[in-house]
MITORNU-747393 format. One record per residue: residue in one letter; x, y, z of N, C-alpha, C in turn. Coordinates in steps of 0.02 Angstrom, whole numbers, plus 50000, padded with zeros to 5 digits. Example, Ala and Ser with C-alpha at 12.3 -4.5 7.8 and 13.67 -1.06 7.14 Angstrom:
REM residues 2
A506604971650390506154977550390506604983550390S506424988850354506844994750357506455000250394
***
This chain:
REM residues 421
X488364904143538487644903243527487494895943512X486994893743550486734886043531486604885443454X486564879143420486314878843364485634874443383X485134877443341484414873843376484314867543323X484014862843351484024857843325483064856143275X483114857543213482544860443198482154852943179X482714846143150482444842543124481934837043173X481584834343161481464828343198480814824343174X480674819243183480084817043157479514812543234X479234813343221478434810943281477954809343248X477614803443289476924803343268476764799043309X476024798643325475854798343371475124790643378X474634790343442474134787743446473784790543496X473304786743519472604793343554473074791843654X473514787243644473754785743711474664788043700X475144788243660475744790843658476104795743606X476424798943634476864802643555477444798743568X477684796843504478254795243468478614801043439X479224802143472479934808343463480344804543426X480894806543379481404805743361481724812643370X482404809843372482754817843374483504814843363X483874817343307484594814943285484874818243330X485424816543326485924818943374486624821943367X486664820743280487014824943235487904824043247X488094816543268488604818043283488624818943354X488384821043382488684823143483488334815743536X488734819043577488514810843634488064813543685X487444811743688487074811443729486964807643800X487104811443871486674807743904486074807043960X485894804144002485394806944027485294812944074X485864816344076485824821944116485824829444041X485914824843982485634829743940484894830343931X484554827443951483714827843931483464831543987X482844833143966482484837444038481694837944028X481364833844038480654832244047479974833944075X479514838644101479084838944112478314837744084X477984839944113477214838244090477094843544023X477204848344017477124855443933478044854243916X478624854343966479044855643920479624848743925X479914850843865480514847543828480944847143831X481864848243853482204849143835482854844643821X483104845743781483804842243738484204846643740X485034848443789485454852243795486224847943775X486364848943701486854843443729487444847943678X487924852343696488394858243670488394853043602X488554857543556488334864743567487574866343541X487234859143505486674857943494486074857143545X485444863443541484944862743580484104861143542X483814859543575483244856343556482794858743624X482134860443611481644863843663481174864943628X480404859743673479784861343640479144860643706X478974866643673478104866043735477714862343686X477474855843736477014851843726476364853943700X476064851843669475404854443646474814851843705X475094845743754474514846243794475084840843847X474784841443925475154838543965475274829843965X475864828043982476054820843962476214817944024X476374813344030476424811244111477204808244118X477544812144134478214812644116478614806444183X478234804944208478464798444279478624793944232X478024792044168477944783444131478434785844071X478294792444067479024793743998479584790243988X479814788143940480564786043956480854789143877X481334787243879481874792443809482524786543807X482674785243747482924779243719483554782743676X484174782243686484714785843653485244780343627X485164778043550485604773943493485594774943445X485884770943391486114773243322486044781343324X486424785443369486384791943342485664795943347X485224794543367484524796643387484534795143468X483924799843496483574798243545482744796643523X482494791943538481814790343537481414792043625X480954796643619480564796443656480024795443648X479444790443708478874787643717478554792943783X478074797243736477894800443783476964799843779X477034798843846476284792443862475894800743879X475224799043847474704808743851474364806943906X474134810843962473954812944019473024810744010X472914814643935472074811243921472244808643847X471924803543829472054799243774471554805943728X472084808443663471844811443609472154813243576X471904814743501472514816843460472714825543447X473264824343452473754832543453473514833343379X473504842043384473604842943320474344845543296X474614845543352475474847343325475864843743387X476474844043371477054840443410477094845643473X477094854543450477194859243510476604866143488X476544869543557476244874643557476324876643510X475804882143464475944885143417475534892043426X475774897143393475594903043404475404904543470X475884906043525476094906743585476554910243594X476324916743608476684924043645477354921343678X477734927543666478464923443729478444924243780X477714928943826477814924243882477394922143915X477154918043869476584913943879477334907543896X477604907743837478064902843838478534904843883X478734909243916479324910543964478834906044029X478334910344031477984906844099477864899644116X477884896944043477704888744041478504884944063X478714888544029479554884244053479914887044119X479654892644152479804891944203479614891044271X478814886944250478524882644281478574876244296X478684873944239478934868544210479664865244245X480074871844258480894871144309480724871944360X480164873944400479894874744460479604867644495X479264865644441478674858244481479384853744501X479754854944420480364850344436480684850744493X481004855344508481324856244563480904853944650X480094855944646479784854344700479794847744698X479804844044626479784836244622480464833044657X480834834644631481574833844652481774833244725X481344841344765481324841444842480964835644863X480384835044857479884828644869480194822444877X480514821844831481024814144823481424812144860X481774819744871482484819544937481954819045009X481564823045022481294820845077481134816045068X480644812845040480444806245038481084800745071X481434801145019482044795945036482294796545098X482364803945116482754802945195482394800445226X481464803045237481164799445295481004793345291X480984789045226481004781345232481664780445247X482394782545263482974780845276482914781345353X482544787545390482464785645453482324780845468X481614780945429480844774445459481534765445453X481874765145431482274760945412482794761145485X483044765345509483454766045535483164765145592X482594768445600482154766145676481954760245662X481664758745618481474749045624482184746145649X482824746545613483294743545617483474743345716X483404751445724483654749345812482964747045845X482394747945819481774742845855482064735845871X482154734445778482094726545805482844724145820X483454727245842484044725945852483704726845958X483534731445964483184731446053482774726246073X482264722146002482014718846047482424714346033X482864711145994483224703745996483594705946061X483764709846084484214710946148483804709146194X483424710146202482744710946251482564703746264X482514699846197482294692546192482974688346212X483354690046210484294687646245484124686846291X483974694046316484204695646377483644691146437X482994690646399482514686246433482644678046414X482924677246379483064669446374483544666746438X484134672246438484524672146485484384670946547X483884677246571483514676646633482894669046659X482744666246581482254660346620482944654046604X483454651046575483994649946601484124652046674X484424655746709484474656946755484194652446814X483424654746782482914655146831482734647946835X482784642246771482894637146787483474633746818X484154635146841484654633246851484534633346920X484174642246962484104642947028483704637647047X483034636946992482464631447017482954623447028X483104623046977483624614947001484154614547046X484574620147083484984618947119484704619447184X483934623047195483804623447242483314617347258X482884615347202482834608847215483254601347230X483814603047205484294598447219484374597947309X484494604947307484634606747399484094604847426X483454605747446482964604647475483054595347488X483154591747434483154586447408483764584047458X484164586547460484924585547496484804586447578X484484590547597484364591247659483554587347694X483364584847636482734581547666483034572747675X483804573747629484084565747651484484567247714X484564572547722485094573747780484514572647864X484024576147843483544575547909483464567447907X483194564647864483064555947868483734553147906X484334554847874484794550847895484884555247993X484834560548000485034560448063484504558648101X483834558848082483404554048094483274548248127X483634543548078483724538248082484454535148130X485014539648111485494540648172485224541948255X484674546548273484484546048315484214540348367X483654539848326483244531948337483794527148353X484174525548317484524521648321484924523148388X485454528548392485454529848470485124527248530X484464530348521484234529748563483924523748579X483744517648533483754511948544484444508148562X484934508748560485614506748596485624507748667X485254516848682485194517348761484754514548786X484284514348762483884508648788484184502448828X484334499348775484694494348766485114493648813X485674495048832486074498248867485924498048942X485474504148953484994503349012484674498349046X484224493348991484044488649008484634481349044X485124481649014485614478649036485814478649098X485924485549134486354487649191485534487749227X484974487749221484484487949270484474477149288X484454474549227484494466149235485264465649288X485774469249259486414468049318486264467749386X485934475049398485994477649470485444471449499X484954470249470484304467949504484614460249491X485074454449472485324450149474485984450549515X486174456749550486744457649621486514458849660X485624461349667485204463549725485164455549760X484854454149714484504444849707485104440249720X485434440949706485894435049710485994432949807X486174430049829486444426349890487114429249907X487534429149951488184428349965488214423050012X488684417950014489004412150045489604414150037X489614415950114490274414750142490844406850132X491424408250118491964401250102492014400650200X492134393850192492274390850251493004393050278X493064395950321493674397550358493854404250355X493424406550326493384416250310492954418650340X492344416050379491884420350409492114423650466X492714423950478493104426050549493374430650523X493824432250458494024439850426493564443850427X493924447250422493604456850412493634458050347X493084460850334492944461050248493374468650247X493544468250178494134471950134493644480250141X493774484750196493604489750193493374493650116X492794497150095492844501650021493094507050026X493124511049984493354515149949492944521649972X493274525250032492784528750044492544531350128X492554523550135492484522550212493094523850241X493234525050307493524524050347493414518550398X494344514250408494034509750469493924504250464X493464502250461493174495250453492454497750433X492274501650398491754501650362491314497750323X490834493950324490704486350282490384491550227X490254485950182490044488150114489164486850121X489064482950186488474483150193488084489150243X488504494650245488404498650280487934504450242X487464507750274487184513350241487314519950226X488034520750237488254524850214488914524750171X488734518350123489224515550088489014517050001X488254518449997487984519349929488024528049914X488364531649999488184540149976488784541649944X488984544649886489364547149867489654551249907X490214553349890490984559049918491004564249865X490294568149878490544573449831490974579949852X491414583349799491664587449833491214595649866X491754596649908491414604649907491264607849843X490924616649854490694617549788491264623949782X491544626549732492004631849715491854637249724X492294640749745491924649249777492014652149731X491654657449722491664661849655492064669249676X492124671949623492844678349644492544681549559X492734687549551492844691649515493494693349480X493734692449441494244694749402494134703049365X494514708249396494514713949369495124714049320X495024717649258495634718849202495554726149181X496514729049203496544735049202496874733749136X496664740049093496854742049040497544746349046X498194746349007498484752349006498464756948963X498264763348995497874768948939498624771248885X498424771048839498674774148778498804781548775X499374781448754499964785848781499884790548694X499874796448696500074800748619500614803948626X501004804648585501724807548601501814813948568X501134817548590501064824448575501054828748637X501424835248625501504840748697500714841348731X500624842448758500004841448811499634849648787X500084854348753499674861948741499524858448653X499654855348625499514854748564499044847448553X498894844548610498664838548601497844839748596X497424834648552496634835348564496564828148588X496484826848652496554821248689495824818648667X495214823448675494504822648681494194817248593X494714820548537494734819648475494994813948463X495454812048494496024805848479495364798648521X495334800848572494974794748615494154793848594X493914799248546493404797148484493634793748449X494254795548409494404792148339494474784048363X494924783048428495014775948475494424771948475X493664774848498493224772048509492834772248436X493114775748408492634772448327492974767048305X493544767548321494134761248271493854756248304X493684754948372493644750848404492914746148400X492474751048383491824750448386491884747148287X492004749848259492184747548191492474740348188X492804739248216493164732648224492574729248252X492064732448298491834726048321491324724748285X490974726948261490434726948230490684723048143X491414725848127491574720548073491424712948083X491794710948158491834704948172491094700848193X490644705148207490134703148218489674701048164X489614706148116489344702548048489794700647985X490274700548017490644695847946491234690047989X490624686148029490984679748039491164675748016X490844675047921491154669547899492024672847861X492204678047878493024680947876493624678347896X493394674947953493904672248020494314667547965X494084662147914494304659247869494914663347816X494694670647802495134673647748495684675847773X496344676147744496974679547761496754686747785X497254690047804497444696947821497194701647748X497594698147717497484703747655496904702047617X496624698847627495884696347584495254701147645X495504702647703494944708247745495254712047720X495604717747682495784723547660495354725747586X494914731347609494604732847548495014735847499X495644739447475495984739747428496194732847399X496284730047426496654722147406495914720647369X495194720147403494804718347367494434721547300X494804726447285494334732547240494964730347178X495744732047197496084727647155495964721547112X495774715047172495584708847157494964709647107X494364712047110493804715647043494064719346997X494714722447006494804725646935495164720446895X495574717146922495794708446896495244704746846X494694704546875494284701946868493784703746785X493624710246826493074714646770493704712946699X494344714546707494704715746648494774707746615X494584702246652494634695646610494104693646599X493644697646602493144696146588492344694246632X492564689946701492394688646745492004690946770X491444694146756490944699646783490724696946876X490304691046853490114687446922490674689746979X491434684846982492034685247034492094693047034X492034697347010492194704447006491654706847069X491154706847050490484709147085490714704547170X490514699347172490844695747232491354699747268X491974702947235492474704747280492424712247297X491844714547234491734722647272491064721647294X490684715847329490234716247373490634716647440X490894710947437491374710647503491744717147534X492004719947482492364727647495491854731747521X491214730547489490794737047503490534734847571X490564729347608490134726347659490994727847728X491494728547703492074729547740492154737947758X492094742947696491934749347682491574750947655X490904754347660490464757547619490624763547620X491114767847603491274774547606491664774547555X491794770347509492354770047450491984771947385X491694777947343491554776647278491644774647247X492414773147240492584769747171492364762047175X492064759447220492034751847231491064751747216X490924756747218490224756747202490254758947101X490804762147116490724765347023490884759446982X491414755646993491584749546977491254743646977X490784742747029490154738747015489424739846974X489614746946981488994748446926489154747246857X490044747146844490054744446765489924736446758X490344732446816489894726946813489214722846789X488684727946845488154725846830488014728046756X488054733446714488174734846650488324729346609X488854725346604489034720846576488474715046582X488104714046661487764705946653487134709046672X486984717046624486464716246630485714719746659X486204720146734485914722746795485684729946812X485024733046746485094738346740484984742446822X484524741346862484484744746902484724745846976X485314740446966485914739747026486334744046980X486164744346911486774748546895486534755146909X486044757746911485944762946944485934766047014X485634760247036485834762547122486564761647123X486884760647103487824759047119488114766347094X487824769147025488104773747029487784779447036X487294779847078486794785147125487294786447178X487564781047217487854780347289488504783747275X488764781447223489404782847193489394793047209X488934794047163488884801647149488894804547219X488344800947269488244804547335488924803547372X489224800147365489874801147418490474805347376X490444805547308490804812147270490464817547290X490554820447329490314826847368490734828247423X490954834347416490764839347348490964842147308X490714841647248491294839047188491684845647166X492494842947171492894846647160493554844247108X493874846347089494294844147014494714838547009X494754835247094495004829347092494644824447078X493834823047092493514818347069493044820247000X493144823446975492894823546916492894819146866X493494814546852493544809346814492754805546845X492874801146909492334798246942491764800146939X491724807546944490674808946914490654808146859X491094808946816490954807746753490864803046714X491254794646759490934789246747490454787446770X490134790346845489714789446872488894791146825X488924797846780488404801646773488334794246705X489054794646660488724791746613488504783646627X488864780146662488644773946681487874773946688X487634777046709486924778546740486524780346675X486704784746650486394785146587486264783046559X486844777246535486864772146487486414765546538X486244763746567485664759746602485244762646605X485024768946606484154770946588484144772346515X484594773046468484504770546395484274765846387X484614758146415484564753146390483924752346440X483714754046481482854753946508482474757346454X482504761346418482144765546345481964770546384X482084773946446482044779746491482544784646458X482474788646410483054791946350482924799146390X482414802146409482724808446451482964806946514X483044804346544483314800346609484154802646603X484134797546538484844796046522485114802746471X484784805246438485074810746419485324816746500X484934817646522485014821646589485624820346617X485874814646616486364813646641486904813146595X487164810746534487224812746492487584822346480X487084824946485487144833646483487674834146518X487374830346606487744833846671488624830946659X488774825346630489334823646620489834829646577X489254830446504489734833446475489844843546521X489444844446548489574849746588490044849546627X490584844746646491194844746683491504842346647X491334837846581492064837446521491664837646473X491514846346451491484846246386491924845246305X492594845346316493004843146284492704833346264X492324830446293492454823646283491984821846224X492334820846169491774819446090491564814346086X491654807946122491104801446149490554805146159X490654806746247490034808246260489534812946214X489844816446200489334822046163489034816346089X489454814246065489114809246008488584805546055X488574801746106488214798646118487534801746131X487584807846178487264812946185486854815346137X487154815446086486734816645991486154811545982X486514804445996486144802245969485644797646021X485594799946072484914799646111484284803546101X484694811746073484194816546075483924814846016X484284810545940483794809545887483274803945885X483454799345957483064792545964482624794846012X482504802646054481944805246084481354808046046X481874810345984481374815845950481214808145891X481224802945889481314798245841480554794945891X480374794345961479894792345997479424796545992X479494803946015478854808346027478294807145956
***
């Protein structure tokens, strides 16, 4: 049985009561007191103390003071006036049952109030925090882009600049040319018309020789002859046709088991493939053997992506994808790329394309949709498109539900959806 604690002394003004209450020896602390607006309580083993207020107090500004062996409480009155006692008096028990277990009721709704309170300013905190953590990304990520965009503006002004000295100088190389031919010309027209003009005088004792036949003539042909200025041109070349037989390609399959019709398709695609490589990827002729091989190039990007290298990565699975566009993994692999520098919506078309040539999906490519779905996801996140990316998201973990990434991540889109609506 408690022992009740009968002694205490109070007194008061028209705005506080003043409590004392000994403590008799035992240690008090604040999880021994218990406060409301009518009630009291002091629980501290094996000594108890409990009083209904004579009128309501405002138990928020209360406070309770525990030294030398006392607790002092300052309990501030709700309307400034004077009590005529410290507690209810002549009050039925359950008048008084009802008061105190009202009294453990507000408390407890007070108590709830608080905890909510606190969690939803711990949200409101937690959403400010990823607000303004999105837009400093956002403000990066645009600083980055007008960088860029000044670097393109100066290198391409540089170029413009570079090729407007290149036109002057061949320009000026021209002119110049062509004042030399001039030049030139004018010379051999002063020659000829100073060998037209000139005289010939015969030497004394030579007008009786026979002049030195040319080059050309037969005979005794003079050079003053009119058919000494016609050229000796040759006949003109007959033209002919060159036919080139092919030797047909031989399969070294029995003639009842052979699909001749099938094989000399597959011939004319290889063939047609080859040409059409060579046709738009002329600047190749420069690269080795193994630098046209799209494995060699999807390799060479995973080199890359793993040192870091995002740019050289992307470069060598453009090239791959422009050699083979039938490879997913060279589209899935560029979509993490663009991820890294950025590129939210190449990262989506990369792993859109990706998904469409995983078809139709069966337990060998499953790893691959599954980077595919979330790659994609995670770029319409970081667009703030959160059902987009949850959707995809879902569809991942529906072929690896075992995977506790995704599903965490998955969590916590759906609380940054329901954190927007």
């Amino acid at each position: 049985m408690p022992l009740w604690l009968r002694e205490h002394r109070w007194h008061q003004t028209r705005s506080a009561v003043f409590l004392s209450l000994p403590l008799r020896g035992a240690r008090a602390t604040a999880a021994s007191i218990f406060c409301s607006e009518r009630y009291l309580k002091v629980s501290i083993p094996p000594f108890l103390f409990e009083a209904i207020l004579y009128a309501p107090i405002d138990d928020t500004n209360s406070t309770a003071k525990i030294e030398n062996g006392n607790i002092f409480f300052t309990l501030y009155k709700k309307e400034p006036a004077m009590w005529d006692s410290l507690t209810l008096e002549n009050a039925d028990k359950e008048k008084l049952q009802y008061l105190r277990e009202n009294a453990v009721l507000k408390a407890q709704q007070k108590a709830k109030e608080e905890t909510e309170a606190k969690k939803a300013t711990k949200e409101e905190h937690k959403k400010y925090a990823l607000e303004a953590t999105m837009k400093l990304e956002e403000a990066e990520r645009k600083r980055i882009e007008d960088l860029k965009e000044k670097e393109r503006q100066k290198v391409t002004e540089e170029l413009e600049l570079w090729k407007n000295q290149q036109k002057d100088a061949d320009k000026y190389k021209s002119v110049q040319k062509e004042g030399e031919l001039h030049q030139e010309i004018g010379q051999l027209k002063e020659r000829k018309s100073e060998k037209m003009t000139k005289p010939r005088i015969p030497n004394e004792g030579t007008s009786k020789t026979r002049p030195k036949p040319t080059k050309g003539c037969p005979g005794s042909c003079s050079m003053f002859s009119p058919n000494a200025e016609e050229e000796q041109l040759p006949a003109p070349r007959s033209a002919a046709t060159i036919k080139v037989n092919f030797t047909p390609r031989v399969f070294p399959t029995a003639l009842r088991e052979s699909r001749v019709a099938e094989e000399e398709e597959w011939l004319h695609k290889q063939a047609e493939a080859r040409r059409v490589i060579s046709a738009d990827l002329s600047e190749l002729e420069d690269l080795k053997e193994e630098e046209k091989n799209p494995d060699w190039l999807k390799d060479k990007g995973n080199k890359m992506f793993a040192m870091g290298n995002y740019l050289a990565a992307v470069n060598a699975y453009n090239l791959a994808v422009r050699l083979n566009n039938k490879l997913p993994l060279l589209y899935l692999n560029r979509a993490a790329c663009h991820l890294k520098l950025r590129n939210l919506h190449k990262a989506i078309e990369d792993s859109s394309k990706a998904l469409e040539l995983l078809t139709p999906p069966v337990p060998d490519n499953e790893d691959a949709r599954v980077k595919a779905y979330v790659r994609r996801g995670t770029a319409f996140c970081q667009l703030e498109l959160y059902t987009e990316g949850l959707q995809d998201y879902e569809a991942a973990l529906k072929i690896n539900p075992k995977n506790k990434n995704i599903e965490k991540d998955a969590e916590k889109i759906r609380h940054l959806i329901q954190g927007t609506m």
